[in-house]
Every structure is written in C-alpha cells, then in structure tokens.
N, CA and C atoms as a LAMMPS dump frame, in Angstrom:
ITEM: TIMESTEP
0
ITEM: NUMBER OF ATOMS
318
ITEM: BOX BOUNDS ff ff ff
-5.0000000000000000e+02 5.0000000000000000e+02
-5.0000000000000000e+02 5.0000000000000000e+02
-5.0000000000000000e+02 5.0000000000000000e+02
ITEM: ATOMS id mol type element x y z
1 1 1 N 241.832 397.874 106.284
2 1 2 C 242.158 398.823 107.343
3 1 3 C 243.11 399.889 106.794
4 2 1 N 242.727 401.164 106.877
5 2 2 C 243.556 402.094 106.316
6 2 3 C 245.186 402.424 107.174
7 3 1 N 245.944 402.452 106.431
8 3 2 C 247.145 402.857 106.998
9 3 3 C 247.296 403.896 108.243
10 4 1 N 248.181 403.133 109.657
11 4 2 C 247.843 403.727 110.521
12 4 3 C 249.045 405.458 110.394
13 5 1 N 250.145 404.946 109.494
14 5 2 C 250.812 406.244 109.12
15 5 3 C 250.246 407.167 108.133
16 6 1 N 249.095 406.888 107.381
17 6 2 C 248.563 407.871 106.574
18 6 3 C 247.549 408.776 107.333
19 7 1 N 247.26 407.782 108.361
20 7 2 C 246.163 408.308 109.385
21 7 3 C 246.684 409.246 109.917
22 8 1 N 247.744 409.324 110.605
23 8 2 C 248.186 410.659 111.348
24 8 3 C 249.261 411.914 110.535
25 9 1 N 249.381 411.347 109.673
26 9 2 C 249.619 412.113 108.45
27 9 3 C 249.272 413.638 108.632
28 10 1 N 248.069 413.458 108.843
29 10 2 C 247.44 414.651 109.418
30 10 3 C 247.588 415.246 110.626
31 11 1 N 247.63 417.046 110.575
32 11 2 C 248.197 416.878 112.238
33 11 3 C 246.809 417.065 113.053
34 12 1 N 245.724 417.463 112.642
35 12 2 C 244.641 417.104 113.489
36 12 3 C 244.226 415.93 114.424
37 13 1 N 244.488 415.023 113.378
38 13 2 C 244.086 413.075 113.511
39 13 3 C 245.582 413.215 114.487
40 14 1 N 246.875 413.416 114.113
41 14 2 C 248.034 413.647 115.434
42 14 3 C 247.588 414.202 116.724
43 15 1 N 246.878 415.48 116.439
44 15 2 C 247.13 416.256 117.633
45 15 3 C 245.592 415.15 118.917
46 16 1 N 244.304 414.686 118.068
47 16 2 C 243.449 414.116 118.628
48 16 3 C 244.652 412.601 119.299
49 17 1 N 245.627 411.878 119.002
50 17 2 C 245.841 410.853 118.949
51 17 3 C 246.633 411.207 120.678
52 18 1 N 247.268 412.364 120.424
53 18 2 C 248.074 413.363 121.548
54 18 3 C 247.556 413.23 122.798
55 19 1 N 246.367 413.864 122.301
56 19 2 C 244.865 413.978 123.34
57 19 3 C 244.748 412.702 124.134
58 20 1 N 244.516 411.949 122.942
59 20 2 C 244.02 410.452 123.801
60 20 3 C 244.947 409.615 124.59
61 21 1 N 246.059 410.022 124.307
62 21 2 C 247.346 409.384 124.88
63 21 3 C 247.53 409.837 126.477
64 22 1 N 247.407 411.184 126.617
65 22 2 C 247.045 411.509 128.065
66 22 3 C 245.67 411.079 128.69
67 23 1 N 244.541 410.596 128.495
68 23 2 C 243.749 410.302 128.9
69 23 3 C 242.42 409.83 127.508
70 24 1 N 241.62 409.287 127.946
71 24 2 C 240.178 409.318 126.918
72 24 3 C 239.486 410.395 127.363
73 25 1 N 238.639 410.469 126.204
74 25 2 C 237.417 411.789 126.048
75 25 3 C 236.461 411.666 125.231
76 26 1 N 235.617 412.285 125.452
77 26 2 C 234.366 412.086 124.633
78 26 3 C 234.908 413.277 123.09
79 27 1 N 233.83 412.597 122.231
80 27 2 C 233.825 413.16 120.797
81 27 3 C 233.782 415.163 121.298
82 28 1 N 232.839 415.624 121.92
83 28 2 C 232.595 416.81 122.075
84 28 3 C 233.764 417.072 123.24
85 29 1 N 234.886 416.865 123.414
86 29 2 C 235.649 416.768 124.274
87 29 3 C 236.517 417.234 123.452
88 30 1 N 236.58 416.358 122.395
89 30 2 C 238.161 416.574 121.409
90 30 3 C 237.549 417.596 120.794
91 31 1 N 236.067 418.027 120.239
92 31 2 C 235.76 419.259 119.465
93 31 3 C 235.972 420.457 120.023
94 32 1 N 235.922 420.675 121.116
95 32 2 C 235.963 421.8 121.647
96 32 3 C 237.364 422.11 121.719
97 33 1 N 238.202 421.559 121.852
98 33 2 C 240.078 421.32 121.596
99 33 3 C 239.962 421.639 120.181
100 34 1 N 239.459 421.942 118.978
101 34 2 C 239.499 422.5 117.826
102 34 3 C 238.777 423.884 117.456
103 35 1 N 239.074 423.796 116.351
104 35 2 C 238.479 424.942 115.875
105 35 3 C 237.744 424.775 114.155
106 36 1 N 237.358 423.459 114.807
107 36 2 C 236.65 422.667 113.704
108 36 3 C 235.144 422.502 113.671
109 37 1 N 234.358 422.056 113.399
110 37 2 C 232.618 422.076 113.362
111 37 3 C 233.063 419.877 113.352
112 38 1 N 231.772 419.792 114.791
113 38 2 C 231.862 418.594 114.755
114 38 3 C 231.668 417.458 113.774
115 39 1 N 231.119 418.008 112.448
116 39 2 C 231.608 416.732 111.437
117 39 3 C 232.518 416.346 110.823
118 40 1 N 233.487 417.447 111.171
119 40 2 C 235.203 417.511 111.29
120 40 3 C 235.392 416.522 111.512
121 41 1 N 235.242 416.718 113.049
122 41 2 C 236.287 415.902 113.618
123 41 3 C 235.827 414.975 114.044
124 42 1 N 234.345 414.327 113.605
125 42 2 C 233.565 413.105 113.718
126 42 3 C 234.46 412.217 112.21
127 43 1 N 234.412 413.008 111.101
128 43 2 C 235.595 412.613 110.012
129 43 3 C 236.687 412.388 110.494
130 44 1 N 237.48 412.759 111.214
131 44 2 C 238.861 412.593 111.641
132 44 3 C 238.762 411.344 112.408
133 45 1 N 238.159 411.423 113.348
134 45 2 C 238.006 410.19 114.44
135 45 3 C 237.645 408.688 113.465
136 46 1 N 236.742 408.768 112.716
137 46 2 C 236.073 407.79 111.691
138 46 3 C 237.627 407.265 111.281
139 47 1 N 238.179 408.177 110.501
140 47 2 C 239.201 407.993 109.802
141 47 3 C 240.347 407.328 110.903
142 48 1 N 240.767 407.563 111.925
143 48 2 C 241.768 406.996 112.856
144 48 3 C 241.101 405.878 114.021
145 49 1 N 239.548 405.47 113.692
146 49 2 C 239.043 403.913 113.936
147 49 3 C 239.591 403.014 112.843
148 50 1 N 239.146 403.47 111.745
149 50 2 C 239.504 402.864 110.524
150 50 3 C 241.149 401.894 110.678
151 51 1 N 242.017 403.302 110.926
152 51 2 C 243.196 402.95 110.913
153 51 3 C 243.931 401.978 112.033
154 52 1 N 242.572 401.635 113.307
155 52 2 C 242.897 400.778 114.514
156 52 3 C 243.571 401.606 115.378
157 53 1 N 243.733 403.156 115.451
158 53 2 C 244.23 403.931 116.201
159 53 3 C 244.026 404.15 117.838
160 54 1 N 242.446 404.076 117.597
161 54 2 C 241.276 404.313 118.658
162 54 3 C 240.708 403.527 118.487
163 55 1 N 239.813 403.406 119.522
164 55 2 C 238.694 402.479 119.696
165 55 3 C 237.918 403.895 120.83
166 56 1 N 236.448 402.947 120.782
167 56 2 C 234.978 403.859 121.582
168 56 3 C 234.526 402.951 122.2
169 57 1 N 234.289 403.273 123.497
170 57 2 C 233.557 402.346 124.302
171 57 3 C 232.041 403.337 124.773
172 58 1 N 231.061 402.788 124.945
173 58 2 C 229.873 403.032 125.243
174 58 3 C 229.5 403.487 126.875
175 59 1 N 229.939 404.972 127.08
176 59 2 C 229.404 404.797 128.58
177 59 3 C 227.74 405.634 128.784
178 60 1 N 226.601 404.937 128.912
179 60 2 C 225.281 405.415 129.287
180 60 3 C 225.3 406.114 127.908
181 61 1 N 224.665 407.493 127.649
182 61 2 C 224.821 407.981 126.378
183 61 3 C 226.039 408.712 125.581
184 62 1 N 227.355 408.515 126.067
185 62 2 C 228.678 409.193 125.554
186 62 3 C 229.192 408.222 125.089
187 63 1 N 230.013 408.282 123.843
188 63 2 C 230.702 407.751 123.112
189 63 3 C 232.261 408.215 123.952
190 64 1 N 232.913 407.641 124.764
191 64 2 C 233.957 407.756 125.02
192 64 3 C 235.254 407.339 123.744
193 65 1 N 236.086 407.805 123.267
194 65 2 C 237.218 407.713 122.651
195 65 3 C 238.16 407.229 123.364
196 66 1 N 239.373 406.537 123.195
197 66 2 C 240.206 405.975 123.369
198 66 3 C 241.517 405.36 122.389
199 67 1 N 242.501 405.925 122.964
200 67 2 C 243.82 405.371 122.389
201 67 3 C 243.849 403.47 122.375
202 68 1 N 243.952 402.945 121.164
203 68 2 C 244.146 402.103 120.558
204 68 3 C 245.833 401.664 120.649
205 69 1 N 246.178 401.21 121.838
206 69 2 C 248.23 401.044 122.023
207 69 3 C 248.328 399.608 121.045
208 70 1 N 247.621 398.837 120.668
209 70 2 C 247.711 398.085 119.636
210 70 3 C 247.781 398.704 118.351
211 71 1 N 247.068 399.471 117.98
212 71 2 C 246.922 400.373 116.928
213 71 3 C 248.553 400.674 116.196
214 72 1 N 248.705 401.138 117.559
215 72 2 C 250.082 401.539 116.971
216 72 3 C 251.456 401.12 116.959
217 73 1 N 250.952 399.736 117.22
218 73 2 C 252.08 398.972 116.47
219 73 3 C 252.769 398.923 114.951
220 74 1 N 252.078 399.351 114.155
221 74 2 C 251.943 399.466 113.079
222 74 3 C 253.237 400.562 112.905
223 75 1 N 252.81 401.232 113.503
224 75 2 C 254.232 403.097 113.228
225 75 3 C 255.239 402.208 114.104
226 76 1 N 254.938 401.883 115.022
227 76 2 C 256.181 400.948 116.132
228 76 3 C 257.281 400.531 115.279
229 77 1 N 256.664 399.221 114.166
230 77 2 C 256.97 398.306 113.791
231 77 3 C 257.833 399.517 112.433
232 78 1 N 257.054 400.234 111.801
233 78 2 C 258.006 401.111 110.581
234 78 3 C 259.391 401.248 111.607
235 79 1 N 259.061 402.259 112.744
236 79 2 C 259.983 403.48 113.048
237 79 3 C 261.042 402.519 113.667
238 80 1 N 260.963 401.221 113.494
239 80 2 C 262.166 400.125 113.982
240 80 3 C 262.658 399.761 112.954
241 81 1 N 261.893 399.365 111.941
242 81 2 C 262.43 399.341 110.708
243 81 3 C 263.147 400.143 109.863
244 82 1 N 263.215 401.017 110.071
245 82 2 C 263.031 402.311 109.575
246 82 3 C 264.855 402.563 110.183
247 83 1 N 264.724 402.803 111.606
248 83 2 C 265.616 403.176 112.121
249 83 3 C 267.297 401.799 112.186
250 84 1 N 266.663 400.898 112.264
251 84 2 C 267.511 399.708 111.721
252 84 3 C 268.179 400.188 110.281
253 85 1 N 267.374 400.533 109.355
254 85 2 C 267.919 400.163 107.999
255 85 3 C 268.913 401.519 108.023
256 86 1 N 269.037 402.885 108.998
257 86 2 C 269.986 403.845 108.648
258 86 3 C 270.66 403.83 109.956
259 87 1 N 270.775 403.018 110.745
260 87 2 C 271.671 402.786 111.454
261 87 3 C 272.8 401.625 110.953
262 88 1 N 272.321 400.363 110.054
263 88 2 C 273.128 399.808 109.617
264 88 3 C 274.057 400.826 108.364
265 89 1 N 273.334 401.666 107.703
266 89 2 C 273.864 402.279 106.55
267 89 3 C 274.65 403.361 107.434
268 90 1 N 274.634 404.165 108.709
269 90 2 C 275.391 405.046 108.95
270 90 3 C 277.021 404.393 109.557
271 91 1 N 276.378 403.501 110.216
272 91 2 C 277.51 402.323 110.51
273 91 3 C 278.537 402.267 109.445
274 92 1 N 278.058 401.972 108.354
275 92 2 C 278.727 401.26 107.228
276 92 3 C 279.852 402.394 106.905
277 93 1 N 278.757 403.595 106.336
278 93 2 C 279.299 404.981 106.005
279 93 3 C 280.581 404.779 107.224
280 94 1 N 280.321 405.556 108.517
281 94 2 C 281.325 405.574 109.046
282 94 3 C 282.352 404.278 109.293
283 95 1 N 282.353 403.285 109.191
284 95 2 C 283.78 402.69 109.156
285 95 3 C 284.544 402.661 107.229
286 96 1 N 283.53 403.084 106.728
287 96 2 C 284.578 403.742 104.978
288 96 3 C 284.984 404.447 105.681
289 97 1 N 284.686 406.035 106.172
290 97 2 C 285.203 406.932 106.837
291 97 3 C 286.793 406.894 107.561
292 98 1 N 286.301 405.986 108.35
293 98 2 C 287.38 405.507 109.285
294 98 3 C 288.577 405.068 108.321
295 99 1 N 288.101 403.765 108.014
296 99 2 C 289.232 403.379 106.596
297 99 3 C 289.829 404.493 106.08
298 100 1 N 289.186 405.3 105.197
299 100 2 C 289.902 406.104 104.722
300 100 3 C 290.458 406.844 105.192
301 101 1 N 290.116 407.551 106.374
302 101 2 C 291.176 408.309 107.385
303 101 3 C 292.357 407.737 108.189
304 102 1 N 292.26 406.269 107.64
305 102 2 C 293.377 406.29 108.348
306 102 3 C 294.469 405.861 106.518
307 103 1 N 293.892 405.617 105.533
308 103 2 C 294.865 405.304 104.695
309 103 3 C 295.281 406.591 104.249
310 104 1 N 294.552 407.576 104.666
311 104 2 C 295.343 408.951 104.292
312 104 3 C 296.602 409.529 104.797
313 105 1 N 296.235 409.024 106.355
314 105 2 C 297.33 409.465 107.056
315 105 3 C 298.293 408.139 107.138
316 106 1 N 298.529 406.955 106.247
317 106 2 C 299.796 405.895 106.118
318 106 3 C 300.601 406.705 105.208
C-alpha cells in the first residue's frame, strides 16, 4: 500500500481528498473541478485508492468516490507523532531557557 503522506504530497490528490471530505462524487465530478483531462485524474484517484485514502462504491453505472476516514489514520498517527516529539523538545528548550534566566539574574 503506497504511503498515505506521499499520496497527498500532491496538491491535486490534496485538493480531490478536500473535495471528498465535504461530500462524495463521481470521477467526472472531481474532473470537471480541474483543469486536467480525465486520465489525470483517473491517475490521481488510482494513486490515493492505492494509498487507502478513498474508496468507490458502485451506484447503477457511476463509480461514486469516497473519503476513506480510516485511510487517514496513517497522517493521524505521523501528525501525533510528529507533534509529541517537538512538543517534548520545545518543553525541554524552554525550561534551559528558564534555568538560565534565572541564573543570570542570581
């Protein structure tokens, strides 16, 4: 399964992910929202199934698109990680800070 942060990497595969987050749409739904030729953005979409972003459900003959909220656990799980590891380090930084401002002024 391709990386769901390399997937939106792109701001197309972003801006479609945008899209789907306010509602689902069909493939010729999100094309017309570009200024792309639909094997574009039949590539883009391919590429952010891949990544578990989206999922398609089958209605009569439309390929409906859909936001994948499992999908993106994946960025969830970084941007916690992520944000943990420079919140402990800004923490840290500021009580040296502190320390030292106050052994300046003893």
């Amino acid at each position: 399964m391709m990386h769901a942060l390399s997937a939106i990497a792109d701001p197309t595969r972003r801006r479609i992910v945008e899209m789907l987050a306010l509602r689902d749409r069909t493939a010729g739904e999100i094309v017309a929202a570009f200024d792309k030729t639909p094997p574009a953005i039949s590539q883009h979409l391919k590429i952010l199934r891949k990544a578990g972003l989206i999922n398609v459900r089958v209605e009569g003959q439309h390929r409906i698109q859909m936001l994948n909220p499992a999908g993106l656990a994946e960025i969830e799980t970084w941007l916690t990680r992520t944000t943990r590891f420079w919140e402990r380090r800004l923490d840290s930084l500021e009580r040296q800070l502190r320390a030292d401002d106050r052994r300046q002024k003893s």
